[in-house]
C-alpha positions in Angstrom: 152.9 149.7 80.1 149.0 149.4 81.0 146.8 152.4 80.7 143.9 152.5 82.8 141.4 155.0 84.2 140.1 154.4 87.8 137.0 156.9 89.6 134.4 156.0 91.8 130.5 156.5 90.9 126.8 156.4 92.0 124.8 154.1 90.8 121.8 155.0 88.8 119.3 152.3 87.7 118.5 151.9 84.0 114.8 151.5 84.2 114.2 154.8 85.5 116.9 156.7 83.7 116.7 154.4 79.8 114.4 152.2 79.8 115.9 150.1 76.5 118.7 149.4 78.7 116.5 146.6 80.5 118.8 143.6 79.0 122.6 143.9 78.0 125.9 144.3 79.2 126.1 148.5 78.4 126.4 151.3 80.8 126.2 154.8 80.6 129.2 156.8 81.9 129.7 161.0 82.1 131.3 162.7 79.5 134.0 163.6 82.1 135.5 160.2 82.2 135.6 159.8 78.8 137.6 162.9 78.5 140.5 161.1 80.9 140.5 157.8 79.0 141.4 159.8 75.8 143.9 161.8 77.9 145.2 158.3 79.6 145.6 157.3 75.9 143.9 153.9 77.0 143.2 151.5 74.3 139.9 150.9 72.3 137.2 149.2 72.5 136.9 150.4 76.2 135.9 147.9 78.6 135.2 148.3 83.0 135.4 146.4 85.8 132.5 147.2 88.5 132.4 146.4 92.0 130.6 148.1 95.6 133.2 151.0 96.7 134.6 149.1 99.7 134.7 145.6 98.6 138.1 143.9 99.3 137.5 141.0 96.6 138.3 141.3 93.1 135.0 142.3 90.9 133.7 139.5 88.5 131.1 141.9 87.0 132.4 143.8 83.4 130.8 145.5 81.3 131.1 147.7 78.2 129.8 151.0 77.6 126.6 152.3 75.7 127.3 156.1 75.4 129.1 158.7 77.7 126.1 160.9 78.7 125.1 160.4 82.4 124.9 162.7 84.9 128.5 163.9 86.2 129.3 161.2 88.9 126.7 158.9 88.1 126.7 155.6 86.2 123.4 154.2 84.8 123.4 150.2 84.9 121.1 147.9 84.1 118.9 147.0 87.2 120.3 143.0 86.5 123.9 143.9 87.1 122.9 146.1 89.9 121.2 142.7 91.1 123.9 140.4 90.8 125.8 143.3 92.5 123.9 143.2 95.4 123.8 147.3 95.1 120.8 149.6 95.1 120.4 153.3 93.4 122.8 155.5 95.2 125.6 152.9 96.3 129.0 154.3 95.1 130.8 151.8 92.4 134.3 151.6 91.9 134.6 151.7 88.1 138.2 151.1 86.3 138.9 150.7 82.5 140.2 146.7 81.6 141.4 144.6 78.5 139.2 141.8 78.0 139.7 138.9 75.6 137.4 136.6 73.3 136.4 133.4 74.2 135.8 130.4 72.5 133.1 128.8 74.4 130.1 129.8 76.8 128.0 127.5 79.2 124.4 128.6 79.3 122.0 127.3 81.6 117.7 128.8 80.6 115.8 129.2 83.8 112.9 127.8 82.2 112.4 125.0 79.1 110.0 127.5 76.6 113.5 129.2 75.8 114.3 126.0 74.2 111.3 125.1 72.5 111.5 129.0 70.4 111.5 128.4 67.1 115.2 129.1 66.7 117.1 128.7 69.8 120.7 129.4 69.1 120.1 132.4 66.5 117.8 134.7 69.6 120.8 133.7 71.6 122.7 135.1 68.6 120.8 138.4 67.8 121.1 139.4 71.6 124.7 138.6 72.0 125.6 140.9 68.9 122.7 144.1 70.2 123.0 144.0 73.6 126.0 141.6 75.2 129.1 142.7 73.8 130.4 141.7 77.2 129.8 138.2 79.3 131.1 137.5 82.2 130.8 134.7 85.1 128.8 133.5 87.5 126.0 135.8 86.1 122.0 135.8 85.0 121.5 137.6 82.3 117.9 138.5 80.2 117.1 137.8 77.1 113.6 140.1 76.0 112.0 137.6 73.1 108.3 137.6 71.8 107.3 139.7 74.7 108.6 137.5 77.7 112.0 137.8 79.7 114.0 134.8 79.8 116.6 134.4 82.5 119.7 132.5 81.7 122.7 131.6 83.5 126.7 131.8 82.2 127.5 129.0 84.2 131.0 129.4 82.4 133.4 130.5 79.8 136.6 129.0 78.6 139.2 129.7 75.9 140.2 127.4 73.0 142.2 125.1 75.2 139.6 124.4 77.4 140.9 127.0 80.4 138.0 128.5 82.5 137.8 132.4 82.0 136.1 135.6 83.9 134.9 137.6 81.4 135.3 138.1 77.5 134.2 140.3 74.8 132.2 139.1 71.9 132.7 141.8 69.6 136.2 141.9 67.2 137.8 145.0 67.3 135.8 145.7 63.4 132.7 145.7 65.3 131.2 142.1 64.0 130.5 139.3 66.9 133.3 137.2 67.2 132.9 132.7 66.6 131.3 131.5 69.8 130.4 128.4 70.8 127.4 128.1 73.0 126.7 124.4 75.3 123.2 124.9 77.1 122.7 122.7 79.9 119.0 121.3 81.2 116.9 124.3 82.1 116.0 125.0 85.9 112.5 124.0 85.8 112.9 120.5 84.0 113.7 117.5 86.8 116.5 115.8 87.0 117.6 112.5 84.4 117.1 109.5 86.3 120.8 108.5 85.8 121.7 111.4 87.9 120.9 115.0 89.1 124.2 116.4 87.7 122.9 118.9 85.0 125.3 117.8 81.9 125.5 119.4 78.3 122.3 118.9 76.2 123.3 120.9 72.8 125.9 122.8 71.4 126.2 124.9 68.4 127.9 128.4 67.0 126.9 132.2 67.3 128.6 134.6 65.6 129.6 132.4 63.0 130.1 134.0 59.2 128.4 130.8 57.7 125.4 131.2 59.9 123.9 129.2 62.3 121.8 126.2 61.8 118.1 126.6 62.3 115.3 124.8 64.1 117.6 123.0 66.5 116.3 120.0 68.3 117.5 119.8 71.7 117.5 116.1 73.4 116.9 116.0 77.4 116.8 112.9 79.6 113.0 112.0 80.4 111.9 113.1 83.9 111.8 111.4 87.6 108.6 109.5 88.6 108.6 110.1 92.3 108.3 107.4 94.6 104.2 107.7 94.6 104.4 108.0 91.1 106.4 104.5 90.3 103.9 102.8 92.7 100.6 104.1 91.0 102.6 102.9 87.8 103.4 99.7 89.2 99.6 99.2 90.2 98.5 99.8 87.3 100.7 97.6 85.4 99.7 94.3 88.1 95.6 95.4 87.6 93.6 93.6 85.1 89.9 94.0 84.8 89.1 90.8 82.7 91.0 88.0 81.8 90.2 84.9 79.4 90.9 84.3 75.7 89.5 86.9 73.2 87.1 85.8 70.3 86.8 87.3 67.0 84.2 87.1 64.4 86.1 84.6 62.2 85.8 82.0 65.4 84.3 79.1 65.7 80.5 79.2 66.8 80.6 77.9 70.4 78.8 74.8 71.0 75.2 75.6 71.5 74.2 75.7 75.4 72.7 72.2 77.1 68.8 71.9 77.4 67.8 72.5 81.1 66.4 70.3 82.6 62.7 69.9 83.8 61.9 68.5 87.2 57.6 67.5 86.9 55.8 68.7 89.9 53.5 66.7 92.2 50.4 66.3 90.1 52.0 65.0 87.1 54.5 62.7 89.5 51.0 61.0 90.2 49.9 61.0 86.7 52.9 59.0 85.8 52.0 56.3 88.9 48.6 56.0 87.8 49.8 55.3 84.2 52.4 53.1 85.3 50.0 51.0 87.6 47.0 50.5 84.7 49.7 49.1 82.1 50.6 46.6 85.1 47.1 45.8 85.5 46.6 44.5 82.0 49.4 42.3 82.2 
């Protein structure tokens, strides 16, 4: 039989309350509801579904929890879930305990290329999956805080290891350690589309949580970008252009012939210089 816990709470935002909570998949619960999921005998780790009090469809946003000390009746969340929850500070949430499984493989879309070009892609992915996301779930966004800048990244999705689509896993064995996960990231948001298609398609894959390690200094291969229409016609142009044509010369050439002599027209006074020659040599004849 399945032992779960069930209460409704308001929502607290992270930033104000605990600032460290800005990335992760960690909430902060009272003391009071920890006290019935011991009494409900409900298994650990302890994992929760979330969703607005009221909503008739079934949540898709899980989480784990970071420590049981919030105010009575309040749970802290990060201010991304509250986001993706479409909830403000104060909405009521309607928490209940779940059982969650590991995965075997996660789709990862980065909003923008620089998350690519770090100097080790896959192992940031892996250092914040094992501090801060010891649950993923899909659709969602979640923020990765590297070398001073936030990178958003989409779980676009999850699947098991016969290829089955999944909600939402844990990433953390039972021991503590992160569990083998394979990570596929797609073409980031901000790089245009191949020019085969605009279908973003699986650029990498590699391993996190791994106990060989993961490979370093990843290179990851993306179709080259769209020239626009303008674009391919100021190519084109450019190609059909040619400001000088003719055969080139080089030093080791022959000399070119050496130019003609121009030649000299006489002017009036010595056309009648020349007559006045001609006519004394036919005098003398």
């Amino acid at each position: 039989m399945d032992h779960y816990c069930e209460r409704v709470f308001v929502a607290k935002r992270a930033s104000v309350i605990k600032p460290d909570m800005k990335e992760g998949s960690r909430v902060l619960l009272p003391a009071s509801f920890l006290s019935e999921i011991l009494r409900m005998n409900v298994p650990h780790p302890y994992y929760f579904s979330l969703q607005p009090y009221g909503q008739k469809k079934e949540s898709n946003v899980f989480a784990a929890v970071k420590e049981f000390t919030s105010e009575e009746g309040c749970v802290v969340l990060p201010d991304w879930m509250m986001q993706h929850m479409k909830v403000k500070e104060g909405s009521s949430i309607k928490i209940r305990t779940c059982a969650l499984p590991h995965g075997d493989l996660i789709v990862l879309t980065p909003h923008e290329t620089d998350f690519t070009k770090l100097t080790d892609t896959i192992s940031v992915l892996q250092q914040h999956v094992q501090n801060h996301y010891p649950v993923l779930f899909k659709p969602s966004t979640i923020l990765v805080h590297h070398a001073g800048h936030d990178f958003l990244i989409d779980v676009n999705d999850i699947k098991d290891g016969k290829g089955n689509s999944m909600n939402a896993i844990t990433t953390v064995h039972n021991v503590g350690y992160t569990t083998e996960l394979k990570v596929s990231l797609e073409r980031p948001l901000d790089m245009p589309p191949s020019p085969e298609d605009s279908v973003n398609s699986p650029v990498a894959s590699n391993v996190i949580g791994s106990p060989s390690g993961i490979p370093s200094n990843t290179t990851f291969q993306y179709a080259p970008p769209t020239l626009t229409e303008d674009e391919s016609k100021e190519a084109e142009a450019k190609e059909r252009f040619q400001a000088f044509s003719g055969t080139g010369k080089t030093l080791s050439d022959s000399a070119p012939a050496a130019p003609k002599a121009a030649e000299v027209i006489p002017d009036a006074e010595e056309l009648r210089r020349i007559r006045e020659k001609r006519l004394k040599a036919l005098s003398k004849r």
